[in-house]
SERO-4910 file (N, C-alpha, C, O; in steps of 0.05 Angstrom, whole numbers):
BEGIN
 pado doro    nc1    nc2    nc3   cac1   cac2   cac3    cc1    cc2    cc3    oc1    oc2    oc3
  Unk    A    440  -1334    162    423  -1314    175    395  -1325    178    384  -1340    162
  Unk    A    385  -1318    199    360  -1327    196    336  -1310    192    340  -1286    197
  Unk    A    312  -1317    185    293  -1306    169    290  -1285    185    292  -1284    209
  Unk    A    281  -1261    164    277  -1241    171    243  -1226    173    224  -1242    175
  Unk    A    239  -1203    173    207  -1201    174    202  -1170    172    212  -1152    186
  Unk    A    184  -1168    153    185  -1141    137    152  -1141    144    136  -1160    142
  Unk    A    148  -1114    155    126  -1113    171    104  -1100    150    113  -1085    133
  Unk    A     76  -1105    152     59  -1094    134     53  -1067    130     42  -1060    109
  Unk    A     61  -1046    155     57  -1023    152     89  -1004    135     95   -981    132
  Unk    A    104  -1033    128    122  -1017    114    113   -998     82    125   -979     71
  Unk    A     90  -1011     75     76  -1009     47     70   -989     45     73   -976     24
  Unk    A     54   -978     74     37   -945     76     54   -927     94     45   -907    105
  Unk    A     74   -933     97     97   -907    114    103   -889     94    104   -895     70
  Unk    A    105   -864    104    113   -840     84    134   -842     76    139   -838     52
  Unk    A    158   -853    102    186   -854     94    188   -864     81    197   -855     60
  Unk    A    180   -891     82    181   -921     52    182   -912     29    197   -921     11
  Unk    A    160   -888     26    153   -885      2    175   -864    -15    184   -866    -38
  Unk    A    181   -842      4    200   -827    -10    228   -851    -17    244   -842    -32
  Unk    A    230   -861    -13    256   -882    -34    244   -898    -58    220   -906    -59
  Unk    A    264   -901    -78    259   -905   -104    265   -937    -91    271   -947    -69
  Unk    A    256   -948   -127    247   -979   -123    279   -990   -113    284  -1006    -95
  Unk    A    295   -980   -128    314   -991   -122    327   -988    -90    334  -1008    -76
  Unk    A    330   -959    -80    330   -968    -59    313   -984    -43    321  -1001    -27
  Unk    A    296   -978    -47    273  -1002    -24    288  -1032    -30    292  -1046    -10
  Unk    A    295  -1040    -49    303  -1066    -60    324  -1067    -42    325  -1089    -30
  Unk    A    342  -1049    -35    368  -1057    -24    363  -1054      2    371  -1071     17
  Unk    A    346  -1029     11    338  -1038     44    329  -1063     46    339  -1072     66
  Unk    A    315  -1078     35    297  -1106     39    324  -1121     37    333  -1136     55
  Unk    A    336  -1116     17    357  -1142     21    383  -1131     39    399  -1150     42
  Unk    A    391  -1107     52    405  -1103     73    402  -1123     95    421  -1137    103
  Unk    A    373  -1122    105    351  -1134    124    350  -1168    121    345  -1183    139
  Unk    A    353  -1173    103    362  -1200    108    386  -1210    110    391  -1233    117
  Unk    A    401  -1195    105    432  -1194    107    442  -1191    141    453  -1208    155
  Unk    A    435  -1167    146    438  -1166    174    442  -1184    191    432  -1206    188
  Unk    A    458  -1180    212    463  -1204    245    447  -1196    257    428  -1183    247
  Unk    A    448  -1199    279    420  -1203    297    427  -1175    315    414  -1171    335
  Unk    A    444  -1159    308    447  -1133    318    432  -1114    303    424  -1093    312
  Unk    A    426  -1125    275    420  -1110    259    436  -1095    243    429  -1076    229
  Unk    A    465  -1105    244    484  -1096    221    492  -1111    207    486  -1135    210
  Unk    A    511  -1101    186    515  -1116    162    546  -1096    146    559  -1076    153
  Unk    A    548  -1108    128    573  -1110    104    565  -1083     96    542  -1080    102
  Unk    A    574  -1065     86    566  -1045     72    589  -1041     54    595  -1018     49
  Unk    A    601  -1057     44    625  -1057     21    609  -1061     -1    601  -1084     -7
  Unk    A    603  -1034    -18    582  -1042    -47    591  -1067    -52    574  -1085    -51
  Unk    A    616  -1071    -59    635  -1096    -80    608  -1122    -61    592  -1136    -73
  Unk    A    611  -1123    -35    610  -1141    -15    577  -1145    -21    571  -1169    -23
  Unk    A    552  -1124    -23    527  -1125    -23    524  -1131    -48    505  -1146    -51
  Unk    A    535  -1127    -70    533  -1137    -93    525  -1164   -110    510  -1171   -128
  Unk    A    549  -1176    -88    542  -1209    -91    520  -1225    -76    508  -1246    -79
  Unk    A    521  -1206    -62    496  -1219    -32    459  -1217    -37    440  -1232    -32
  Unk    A    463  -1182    -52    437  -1190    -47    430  -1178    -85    408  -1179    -94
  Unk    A    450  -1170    -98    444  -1176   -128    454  -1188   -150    457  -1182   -174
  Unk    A    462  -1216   -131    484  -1233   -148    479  -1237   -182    498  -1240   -198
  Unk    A    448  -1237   -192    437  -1248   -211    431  -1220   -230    419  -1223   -251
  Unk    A    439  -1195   -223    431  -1170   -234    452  -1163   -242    461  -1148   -224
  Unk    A    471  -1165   -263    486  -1154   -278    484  -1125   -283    501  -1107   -283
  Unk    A    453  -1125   -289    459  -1086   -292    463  -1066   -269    473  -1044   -272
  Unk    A    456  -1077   -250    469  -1065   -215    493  -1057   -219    506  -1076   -227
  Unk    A    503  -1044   -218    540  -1037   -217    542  -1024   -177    524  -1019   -161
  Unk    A    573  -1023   -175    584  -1021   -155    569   -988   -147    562   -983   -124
  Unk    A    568   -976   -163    561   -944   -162    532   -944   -149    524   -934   -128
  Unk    A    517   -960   -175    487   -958   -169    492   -962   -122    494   -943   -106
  Unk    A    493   -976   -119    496   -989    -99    503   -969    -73    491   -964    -52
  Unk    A    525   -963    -82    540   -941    -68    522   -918    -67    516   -909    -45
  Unk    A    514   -910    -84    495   -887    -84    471   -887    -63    463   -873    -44
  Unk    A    467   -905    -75    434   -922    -62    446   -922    -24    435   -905    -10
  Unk    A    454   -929    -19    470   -932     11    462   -908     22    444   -908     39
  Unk    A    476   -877     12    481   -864     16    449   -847     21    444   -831     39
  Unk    A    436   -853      6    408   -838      2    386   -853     25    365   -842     33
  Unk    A    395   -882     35    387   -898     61    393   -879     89    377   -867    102
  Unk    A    416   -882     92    432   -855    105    423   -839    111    413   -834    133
  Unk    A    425   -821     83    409   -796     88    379   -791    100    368   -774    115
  Unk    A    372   -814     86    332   -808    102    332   -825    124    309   -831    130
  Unk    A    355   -839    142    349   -854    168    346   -872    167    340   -881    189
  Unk    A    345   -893    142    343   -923    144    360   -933    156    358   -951    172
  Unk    A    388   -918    147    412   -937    165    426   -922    177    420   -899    180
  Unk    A    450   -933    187    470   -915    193    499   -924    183    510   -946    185
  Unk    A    504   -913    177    542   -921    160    558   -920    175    549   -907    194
  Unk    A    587   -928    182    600   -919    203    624   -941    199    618   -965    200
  Unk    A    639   -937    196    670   -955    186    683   -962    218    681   -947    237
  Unk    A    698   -992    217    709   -996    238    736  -1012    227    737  -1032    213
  Unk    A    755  -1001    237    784  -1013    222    787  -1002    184    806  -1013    173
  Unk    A    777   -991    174    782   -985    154    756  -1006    134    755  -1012    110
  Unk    A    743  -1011    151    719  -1023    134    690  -1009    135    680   -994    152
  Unk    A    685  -1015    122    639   -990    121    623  -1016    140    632  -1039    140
  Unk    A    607  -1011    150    581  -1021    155    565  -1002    154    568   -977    150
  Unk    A    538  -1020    159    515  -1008    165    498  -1018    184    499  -1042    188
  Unk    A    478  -1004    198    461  -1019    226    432   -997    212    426   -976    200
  Unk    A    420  -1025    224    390  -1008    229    382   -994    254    384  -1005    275
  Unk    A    374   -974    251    376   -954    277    358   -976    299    365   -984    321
  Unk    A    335   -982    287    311   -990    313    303  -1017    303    279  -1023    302
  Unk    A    328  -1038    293    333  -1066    290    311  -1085    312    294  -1101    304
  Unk    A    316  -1079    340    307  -1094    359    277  -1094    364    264  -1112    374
  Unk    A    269  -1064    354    236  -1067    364    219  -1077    333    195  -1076    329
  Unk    A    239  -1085    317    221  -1106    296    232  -1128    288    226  -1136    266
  Unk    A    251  -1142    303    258  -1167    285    266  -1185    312    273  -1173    332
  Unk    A    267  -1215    313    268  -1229    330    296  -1226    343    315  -1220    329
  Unk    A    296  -1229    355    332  -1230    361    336  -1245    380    326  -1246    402
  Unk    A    357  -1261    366    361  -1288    386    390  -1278    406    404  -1258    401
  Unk    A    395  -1295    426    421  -1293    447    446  -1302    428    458  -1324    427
  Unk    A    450  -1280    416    477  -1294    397    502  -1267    398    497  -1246    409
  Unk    A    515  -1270    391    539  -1248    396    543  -1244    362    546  -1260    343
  Unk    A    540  -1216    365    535  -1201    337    557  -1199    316    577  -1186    322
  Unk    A    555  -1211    290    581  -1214    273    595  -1190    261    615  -1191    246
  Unk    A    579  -1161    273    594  -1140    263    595  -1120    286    578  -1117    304
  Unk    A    621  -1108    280    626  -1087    298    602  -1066    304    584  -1061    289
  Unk    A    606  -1054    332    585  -1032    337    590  -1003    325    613   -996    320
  Unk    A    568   -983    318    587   -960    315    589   -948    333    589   -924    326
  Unk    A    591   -949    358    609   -941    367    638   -948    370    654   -932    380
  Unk    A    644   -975    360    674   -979    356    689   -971    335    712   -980    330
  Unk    A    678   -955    323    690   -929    299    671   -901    295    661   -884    309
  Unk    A    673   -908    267    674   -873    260    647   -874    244    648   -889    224
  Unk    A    621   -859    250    595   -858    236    606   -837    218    619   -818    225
  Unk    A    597   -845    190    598   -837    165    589   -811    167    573   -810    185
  Unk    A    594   -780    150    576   -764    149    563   -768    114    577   -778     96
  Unk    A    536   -758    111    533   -765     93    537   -738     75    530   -715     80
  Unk    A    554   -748     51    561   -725     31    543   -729      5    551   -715    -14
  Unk    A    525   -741      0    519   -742    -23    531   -750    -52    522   -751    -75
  Unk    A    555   -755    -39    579   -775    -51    588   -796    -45    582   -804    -23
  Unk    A    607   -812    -63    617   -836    -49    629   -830    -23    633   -808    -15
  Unk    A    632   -851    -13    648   -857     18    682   -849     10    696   -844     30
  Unk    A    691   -848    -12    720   -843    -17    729   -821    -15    753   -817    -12
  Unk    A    705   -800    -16    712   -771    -11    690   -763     18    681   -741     24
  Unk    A    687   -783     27    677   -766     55    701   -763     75    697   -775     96
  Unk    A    719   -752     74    740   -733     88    735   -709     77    741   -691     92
  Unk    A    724   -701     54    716   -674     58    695   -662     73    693   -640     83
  Unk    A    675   -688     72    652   -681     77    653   -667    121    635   -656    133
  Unk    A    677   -675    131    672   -667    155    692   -692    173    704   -687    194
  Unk    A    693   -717    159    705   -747    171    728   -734    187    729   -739    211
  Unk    A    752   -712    170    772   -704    176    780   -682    176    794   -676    157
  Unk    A    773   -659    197    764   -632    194    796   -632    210    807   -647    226
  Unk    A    802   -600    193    831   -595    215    817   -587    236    793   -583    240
  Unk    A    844   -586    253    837   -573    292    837   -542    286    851   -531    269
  Unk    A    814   -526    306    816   -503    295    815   -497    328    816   -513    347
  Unk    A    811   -468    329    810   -451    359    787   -458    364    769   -457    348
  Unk    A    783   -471    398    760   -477    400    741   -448    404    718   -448    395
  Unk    A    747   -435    412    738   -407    429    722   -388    398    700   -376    397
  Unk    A    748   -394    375    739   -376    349    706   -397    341    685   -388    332
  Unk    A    713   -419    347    699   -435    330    673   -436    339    656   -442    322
  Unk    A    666   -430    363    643   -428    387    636   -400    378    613   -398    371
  Unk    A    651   -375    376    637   -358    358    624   -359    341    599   -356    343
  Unk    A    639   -365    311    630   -373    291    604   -389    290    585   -387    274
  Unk    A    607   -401    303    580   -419    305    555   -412    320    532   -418    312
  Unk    A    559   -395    348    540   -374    355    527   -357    326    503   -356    320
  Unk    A    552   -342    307    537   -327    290    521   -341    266    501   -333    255
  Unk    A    533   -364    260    520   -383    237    487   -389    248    467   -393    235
  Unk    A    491   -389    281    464   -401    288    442   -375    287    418   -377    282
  Unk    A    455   -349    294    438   -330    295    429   -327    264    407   -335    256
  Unk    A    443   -317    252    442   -321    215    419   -339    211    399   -327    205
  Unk    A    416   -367    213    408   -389    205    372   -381    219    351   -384    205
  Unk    A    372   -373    245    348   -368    256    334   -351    248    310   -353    253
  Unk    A    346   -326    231    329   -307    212    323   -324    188    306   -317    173
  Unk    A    335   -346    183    317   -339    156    299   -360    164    299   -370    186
  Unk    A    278   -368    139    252   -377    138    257   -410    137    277   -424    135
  Unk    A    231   -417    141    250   -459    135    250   -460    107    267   -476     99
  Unk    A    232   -445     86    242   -459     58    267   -440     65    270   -445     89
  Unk    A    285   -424     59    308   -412     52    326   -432     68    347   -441     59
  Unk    A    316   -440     92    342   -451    104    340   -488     94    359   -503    100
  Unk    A    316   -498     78    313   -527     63    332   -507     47    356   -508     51
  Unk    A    318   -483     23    340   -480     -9    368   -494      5    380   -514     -1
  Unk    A    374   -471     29    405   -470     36    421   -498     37    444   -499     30
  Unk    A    407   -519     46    411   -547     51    412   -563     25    428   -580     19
  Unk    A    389   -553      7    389   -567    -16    410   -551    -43    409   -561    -66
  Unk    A    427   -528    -40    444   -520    -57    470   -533    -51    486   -538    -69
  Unk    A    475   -540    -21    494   -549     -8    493   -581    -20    514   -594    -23
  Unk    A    472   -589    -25    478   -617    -33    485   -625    -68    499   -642    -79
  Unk    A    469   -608    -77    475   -596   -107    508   -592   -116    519   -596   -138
  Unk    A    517   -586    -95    541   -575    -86    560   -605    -80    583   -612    -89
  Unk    A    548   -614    -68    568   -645    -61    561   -655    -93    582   -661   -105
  Unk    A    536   -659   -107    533   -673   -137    550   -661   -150    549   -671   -172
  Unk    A    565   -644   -149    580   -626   -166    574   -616   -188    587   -616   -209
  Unk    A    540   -599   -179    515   -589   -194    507   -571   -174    490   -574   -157
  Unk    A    531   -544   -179    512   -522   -161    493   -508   -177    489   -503   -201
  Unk    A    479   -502   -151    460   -487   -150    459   -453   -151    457   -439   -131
  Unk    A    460   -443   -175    457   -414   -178    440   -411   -177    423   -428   -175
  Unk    A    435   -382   -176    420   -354   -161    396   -354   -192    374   -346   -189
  Unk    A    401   -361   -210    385   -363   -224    372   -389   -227    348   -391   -230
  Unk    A    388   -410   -226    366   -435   -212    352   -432   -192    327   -435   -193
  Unk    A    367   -424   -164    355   -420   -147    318   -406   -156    295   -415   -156
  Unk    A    327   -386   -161    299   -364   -163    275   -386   -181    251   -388   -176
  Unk    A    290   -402   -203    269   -424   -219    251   -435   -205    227   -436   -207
  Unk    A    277   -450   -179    266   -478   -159    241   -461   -151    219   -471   -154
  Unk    A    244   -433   -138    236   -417   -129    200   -426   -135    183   -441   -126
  Unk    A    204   -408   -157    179   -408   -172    167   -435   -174    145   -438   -163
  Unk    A    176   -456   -185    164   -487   -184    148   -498   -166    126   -508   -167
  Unk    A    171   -492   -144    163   -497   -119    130   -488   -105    115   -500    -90
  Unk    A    129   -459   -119     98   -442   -124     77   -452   -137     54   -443   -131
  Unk    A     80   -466   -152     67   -482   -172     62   -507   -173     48   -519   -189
  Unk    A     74   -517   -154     78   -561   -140     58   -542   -109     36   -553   -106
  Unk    A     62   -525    -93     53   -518    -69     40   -490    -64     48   -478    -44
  Unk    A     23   -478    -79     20   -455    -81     18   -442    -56      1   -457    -45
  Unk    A     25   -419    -34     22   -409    -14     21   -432      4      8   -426     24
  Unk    A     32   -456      6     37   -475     27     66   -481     28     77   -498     14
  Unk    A     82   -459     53    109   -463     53    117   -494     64    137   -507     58
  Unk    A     94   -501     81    106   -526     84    113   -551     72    131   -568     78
  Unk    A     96   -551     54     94   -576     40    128   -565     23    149   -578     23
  Unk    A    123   -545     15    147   -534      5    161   -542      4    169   -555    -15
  Unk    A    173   -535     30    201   -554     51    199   -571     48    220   -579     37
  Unk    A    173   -598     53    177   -625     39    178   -634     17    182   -658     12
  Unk    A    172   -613     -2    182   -631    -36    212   -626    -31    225   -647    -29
  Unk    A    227   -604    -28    257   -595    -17    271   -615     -3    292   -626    -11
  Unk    A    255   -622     21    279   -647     39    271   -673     18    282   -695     23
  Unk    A    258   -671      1    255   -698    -14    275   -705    -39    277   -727    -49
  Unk    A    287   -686    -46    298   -683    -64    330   -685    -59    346   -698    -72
  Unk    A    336   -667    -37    359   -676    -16    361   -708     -6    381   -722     -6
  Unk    A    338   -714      2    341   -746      7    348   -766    -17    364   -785    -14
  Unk    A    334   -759    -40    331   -776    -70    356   -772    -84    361   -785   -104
  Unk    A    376   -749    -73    395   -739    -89    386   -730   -118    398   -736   -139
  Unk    A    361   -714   -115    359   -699   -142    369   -679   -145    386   -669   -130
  Unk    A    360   -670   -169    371   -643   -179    350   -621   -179    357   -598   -174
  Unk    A    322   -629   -187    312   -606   -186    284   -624   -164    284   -646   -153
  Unk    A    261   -602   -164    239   -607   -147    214   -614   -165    206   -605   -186
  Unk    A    203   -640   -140    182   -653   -155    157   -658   -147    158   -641   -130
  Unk    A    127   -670   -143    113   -676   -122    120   -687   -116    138   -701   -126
  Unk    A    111   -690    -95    115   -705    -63    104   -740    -73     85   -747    -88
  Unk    A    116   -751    -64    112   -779    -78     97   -797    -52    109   -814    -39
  Unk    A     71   -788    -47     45   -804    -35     31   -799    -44     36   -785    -63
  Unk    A      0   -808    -39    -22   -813    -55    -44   -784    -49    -58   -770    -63
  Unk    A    -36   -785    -13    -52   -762    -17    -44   -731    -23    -60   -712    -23
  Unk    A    -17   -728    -27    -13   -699    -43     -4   -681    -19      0   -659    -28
  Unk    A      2   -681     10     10   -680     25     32   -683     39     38   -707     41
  Unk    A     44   -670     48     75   -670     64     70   -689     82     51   -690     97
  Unk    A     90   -705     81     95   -733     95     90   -722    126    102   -702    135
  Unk    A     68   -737    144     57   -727    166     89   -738    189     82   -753    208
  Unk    A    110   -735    189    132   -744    205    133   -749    228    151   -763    236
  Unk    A    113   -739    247    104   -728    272     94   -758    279    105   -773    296
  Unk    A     69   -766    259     46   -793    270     65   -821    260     68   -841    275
  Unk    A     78   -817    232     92   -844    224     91   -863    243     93   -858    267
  Unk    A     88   -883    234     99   -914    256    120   -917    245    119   -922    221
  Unk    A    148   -916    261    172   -920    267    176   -949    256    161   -968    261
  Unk    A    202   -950    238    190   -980    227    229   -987    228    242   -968    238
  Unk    A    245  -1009    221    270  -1015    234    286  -1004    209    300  -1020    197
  Unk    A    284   -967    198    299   -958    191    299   -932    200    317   -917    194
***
């Protein structure tokens, strides 16, 4: 592979920062791993040797996990072709050189993009991969009323709703009496600022936590998502 190039404003991006050390470690070494499409191996067993050959305490899990939480906040994208995982960097081309070479991994569009469950890849057929066939006509209802439902409530209720649901994939639900805790915490990390709210919430969903924490930047502020410089995750 040839050298790769990790840009300086990766240091001060909001996104960067909501990932733990270890993930950052494995985006960096995805990124050198990568073809010149910007994809790569995503078989934990397979990134293991590649980019933590010398780290014994790494296990296959750590790894797997870590993938999944990339995923989730947009670093990558997952997506199996023939019964194998990869991964691509969404916006590979507007930061890394790319030479005229024909790319050593499949596209996703020549399979199936992963949904992310907050679990291993072994049980994402529940997560949606393999949904039975249902009535289209019932299902276009149903989903009219889920959307009207969804539009009354507030954005923290509809972050809780997202973040019990993932609680839910950890196989750590979220009760009505946790809930009401997060509730309160959440009052106390953001007092009368629903928004930031929502972003300690989607942060925690991204981190695969369990409960809510500050917002992990310097200035104490909900990640500005709007201004970010777009960086090749």
């Amino acid at each position: 592979m040839p050298n790769r190039i990790i840009k300086e404003s990766t240091f001060t991006s909001d996104k960067i920062s909501l990932l733990s050390d270890f993930e950052f470690r494995l985006w960096v070494g995805l990124i050198t791993q990568a073809d010149d499409a910007g994809r790569g191996d995503a078989r934990p067993a397979i990134i293991k040797g590649r980019v933590f050959p010398l780290r014994e305490r790494v296990t296959i899990k750590d790894i797997d996990s870590a993938l999944h939480a990339l995923a989730a906040g947009g670093c990558i994208t997952l997506y199996t072709v023939g019964g194998k995982s990869y991964y691509q960097f969404p916006s590979w081309a507007a930061h890394q050189r790319v030479r005229d070479a024909k790319p050593k991994y499949p596209a996703p569009e020549d399979g199936e993009v992963l949904p992310f469950c907050g679990e291993s890849r072994r049980v994402a057929a529940s997560c949606g991969e393999t949904r039975p066939k249902s009535n289209p006509i019932q299902s276009e209802s149903e989903s009219n009323n889920k959307g009207a439902e969804r539009a009354d409530r507030s954005p923290l209720e509809t972050a809780l709703d997202d973040f019990a649901k993932a609680r839910k994939a950890m196989r750590k639900p979220l009760t009505d009496k946790a809930r009401e805790l997060t509730i309160r915490e959440l009052e106390k990390l953001a007092p009368g600022n629903e928004a930031m709210q929502v972003a300690i919430v989607n942060q925690s969903i991204q981190r695969g936590w369990q409960g809510v924490f500050p917002l992990k930047n310097e200035a104490g502020n909900a990640p500005d998502y709007e201004s970010m410089e777009e960086l090749p995750c």
